[in-house]
N, C-alpha and C positions, 0 to 999 in steps of 0.2 A: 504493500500500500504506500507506503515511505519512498518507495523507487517512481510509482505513477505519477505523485503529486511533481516529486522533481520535476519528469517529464513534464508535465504541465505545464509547470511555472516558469520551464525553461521555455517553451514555446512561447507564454505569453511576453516574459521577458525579450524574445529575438523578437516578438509580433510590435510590442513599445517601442524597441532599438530602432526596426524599421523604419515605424513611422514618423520617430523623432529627427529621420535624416534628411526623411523626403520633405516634411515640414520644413526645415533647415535649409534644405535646395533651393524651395520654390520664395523663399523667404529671401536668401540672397538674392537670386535673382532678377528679384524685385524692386530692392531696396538699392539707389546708389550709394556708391562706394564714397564716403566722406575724404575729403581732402585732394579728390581726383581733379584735376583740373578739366573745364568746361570752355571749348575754344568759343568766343562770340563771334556766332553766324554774320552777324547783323553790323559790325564795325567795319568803317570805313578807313580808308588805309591814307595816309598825306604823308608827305615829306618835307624836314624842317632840315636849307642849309644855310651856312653861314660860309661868305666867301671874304680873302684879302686877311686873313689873321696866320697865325695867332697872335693874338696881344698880351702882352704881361701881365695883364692884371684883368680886363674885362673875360676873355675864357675860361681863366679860371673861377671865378664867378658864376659863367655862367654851366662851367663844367658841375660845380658842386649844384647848381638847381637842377637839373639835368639828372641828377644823381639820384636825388631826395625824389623826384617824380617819376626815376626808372623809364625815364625817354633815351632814345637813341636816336642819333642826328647824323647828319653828313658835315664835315670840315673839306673844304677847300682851299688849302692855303700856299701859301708862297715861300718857292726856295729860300729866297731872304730872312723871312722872320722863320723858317725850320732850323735854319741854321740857327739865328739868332735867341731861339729859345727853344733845344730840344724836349727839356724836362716837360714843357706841355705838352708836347706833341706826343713823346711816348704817355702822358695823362691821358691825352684822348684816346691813342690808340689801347692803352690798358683799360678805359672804360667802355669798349666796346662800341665805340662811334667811327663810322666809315669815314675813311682819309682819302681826298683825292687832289689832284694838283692844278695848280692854278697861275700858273707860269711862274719863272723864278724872280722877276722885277712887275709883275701884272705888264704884263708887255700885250698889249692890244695886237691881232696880225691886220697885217695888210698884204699887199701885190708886190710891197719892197721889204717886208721882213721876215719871209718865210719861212729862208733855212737858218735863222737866228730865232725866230719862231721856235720850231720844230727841235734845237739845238737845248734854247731853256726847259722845255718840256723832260728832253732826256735830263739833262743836269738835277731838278728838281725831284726825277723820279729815282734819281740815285740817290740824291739827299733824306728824303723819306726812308726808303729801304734801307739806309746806314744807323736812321733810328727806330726805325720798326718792325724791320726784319721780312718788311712785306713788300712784292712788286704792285705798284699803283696803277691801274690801269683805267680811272673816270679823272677825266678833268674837264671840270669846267673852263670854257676859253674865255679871259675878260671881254665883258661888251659883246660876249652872245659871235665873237667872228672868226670862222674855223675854215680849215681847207678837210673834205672828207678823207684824200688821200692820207692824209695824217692816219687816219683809222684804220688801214694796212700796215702803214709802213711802222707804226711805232704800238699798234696792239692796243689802240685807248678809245674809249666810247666819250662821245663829248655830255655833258650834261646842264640842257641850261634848266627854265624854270618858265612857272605858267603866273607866278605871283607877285610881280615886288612891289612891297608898302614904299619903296623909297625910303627907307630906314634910316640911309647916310646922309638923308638931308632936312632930316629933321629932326626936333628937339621934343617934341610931343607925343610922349605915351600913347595915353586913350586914344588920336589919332593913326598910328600906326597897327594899335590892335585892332583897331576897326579897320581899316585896309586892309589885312590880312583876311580876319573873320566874316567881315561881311563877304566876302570873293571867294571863301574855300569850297571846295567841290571833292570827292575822291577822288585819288591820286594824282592830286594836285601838287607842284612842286613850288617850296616859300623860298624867296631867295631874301637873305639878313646877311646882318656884317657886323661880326662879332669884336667891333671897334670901339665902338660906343655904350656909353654905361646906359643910355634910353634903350639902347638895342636890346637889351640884356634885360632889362626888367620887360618890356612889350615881350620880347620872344615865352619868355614864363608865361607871361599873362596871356599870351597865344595859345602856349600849351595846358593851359586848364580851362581854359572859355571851350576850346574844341575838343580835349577830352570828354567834360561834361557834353558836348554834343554828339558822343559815340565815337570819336577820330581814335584813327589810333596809328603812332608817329611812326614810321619807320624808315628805315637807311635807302637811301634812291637804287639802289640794286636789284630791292625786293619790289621796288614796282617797275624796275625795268625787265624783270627777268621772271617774276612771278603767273 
């Protein structure tokens, strides 16, 4: 009699097991997984760069907001101040912001300065890579004026922009952020100049007016190539 009941109880006990797992299955499956991250469908993608630096004192400014709001931007700077001040440049590049080149003197091209042109591009992009270990291959051309053959011979995509507040000529905040804000669209490209101490407060006040608006900031790469 003593052996039956085992039997029994051992049944009902495997019959609970059972169904305490399948419970347990349908339960996880159900239920999402806490701290899994959730991609937003619905975010619109812009891009914020800043060309003509770095400067001594305003990048890093506005490298540390940048930081605190977990944006990543595009730098477009010049052989001259790379050299002039590496320590920011490897800052930018250790904080995960795209580096591209921007002639070594912002040297505008023309019809008579092509292969001086072409010349500072190389120089500038050896100076980069001696501080970041990386080949640069987006430059922006000052004033928007490129020859396409460049884009063979030397391996670089040009990158201008769909936005500018006019930043470097003026002195007014609220001004500037509404240039920017009212005009933004998705994958829209802002073109700033991290020279100026107004530059640096607007461009913040850029980046949380269109956050709150669903933007979400990214390196001109990922809307080139996305």
């Amino acid at each position: 009699m003593n052996l039956k009941r085992r039997i029994i109880s051992c049944i009902i006990l495997f019959i609970f097991l059972a169904i305490m797992c399948l419970i347990g299955y349908f339960t996880q499956e159900s239920v999402p997984t806490m701290g899994k991250a959730v991609s937003n469908v619905d975010s619109k993608k812009i891009a914020l760069t800043f060309d003509d630096g770095p400067h001594p004192y305003y990048t890093e400014q506005l490298l540390k907001g940048l930081k605190e709001r977990n944006v990543k931007v595009t730098f477009f700077i010049t052989g001259q101040n790379v050299e002039a001040y590496p320590e920011i440049v490897r800052e930018i590049y250790e904080d995960g912001h795209l580096i591209g080149n921007h002639t070594y003197y912002h040297t505008q091209l023309t019809s008579q300065n092509e292969d001086a042109f072409k010349q500072e591009l190389i120089k500038t992009n050896e100076i980069i890579k001696k501080v970041t270990g990386e080949d640069t291959i987006y430059v922006r051309p000052p004033y928007g004026s490129w020859n396409k053959e460049f884009e063979k011979e030397l391996n670089m995509f040009p990158v201008l922009w769909t936005i500018d507040p006019l930043d470097w000529c003026s002195s007014n905040v609220s001004c500037i952020v509404r240039n920017v804000c009212s005009k933004a669209g998705e994958n829209d490209i802002i073109l700033m100049h991290d020279q100026y101490k107004t530059t640096v407060t607007a461009a913040l006040e850029v980046v949380d007016e269109l956050t709150k608006e669903g933007y979400e900031f990214v390196t001109v790469d990922e809307l080139m190539f996305d």
